[in-house]
C-alpha positions as CSV (number, residue, x, y, z in Angstrom):
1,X,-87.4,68.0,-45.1
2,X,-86.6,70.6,-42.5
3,X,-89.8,71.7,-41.9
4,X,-90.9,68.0,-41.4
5,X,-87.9,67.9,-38.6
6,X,-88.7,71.4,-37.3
7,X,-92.2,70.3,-36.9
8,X,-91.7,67.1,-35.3
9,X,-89.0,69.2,-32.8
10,X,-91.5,71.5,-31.8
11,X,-94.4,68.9,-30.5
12,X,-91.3,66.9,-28.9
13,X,-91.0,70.5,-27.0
14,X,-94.6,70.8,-26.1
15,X,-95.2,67.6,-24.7
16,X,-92.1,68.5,-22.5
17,X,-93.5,71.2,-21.5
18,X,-96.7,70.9,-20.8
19,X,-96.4,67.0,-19.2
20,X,-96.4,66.6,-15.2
21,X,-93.4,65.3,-14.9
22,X,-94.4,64.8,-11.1
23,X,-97.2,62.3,-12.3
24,X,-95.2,61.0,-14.7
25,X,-91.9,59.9,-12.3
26,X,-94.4,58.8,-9.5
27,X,-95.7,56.0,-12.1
28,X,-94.0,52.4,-12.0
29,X,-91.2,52.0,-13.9
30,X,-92.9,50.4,-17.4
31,X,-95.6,53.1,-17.4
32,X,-93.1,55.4,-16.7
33,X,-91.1,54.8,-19.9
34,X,-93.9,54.4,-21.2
35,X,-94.8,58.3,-20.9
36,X,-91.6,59.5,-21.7
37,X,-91.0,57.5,-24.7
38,X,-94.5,59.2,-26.2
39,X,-92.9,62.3,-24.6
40,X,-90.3,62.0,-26.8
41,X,-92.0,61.0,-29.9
42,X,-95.4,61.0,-29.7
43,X,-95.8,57.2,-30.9
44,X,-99.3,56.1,-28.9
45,X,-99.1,52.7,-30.6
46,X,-95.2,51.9,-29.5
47,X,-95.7,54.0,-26.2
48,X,-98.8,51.6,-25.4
49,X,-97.0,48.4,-26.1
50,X,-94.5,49.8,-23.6
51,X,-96.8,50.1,-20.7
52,X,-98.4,47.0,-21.4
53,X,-102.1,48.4,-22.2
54,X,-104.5,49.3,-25.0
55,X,-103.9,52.2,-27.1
56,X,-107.6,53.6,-25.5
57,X,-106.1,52.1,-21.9
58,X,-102.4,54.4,-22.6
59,X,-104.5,57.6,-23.8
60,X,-106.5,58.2,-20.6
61,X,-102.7,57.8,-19.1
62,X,-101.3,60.2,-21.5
63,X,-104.7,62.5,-20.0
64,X,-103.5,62.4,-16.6
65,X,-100.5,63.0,-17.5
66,X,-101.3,65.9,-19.3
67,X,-99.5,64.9,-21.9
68,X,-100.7,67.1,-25.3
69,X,-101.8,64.8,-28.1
70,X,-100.1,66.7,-31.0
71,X,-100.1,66.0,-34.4
């Protein structure tokens, strides 16, 4: 069980750090959330619905965001 949470902790801290941030605040408020809720946990699905767009339509988002896809 901690492991599971270490894991989970450590991709949380390298989409922080790795993310444009710059990119990411510049974007309109629902894509904006968007981003940060997958920042924060790495949901596509959830973080898509959030933005309003496809699952394929929020990863080439998450790209540009440089967003790591970590699993």
């Amino acid at each position: 069980m901690e492991e599971a949470l270490k894991a989970l902790e450590e991709a949380r801290d390298l989409r922080r750090r790795h993310a444009d941030w710059q990119f990411i605040e510049s974007q309109p408020p629902k894509l904006r959330a968007a981003l940060k809720y997958y920042v924060e946990t790495g949901d596509i699905y959830v973080a898509s619905r959030i933005a309003g767009m496809t699952v394929d339509e929020f990863n080439e988002l998450r790209i540009r965001a440089r967003i790591p896809s970590v699993t």
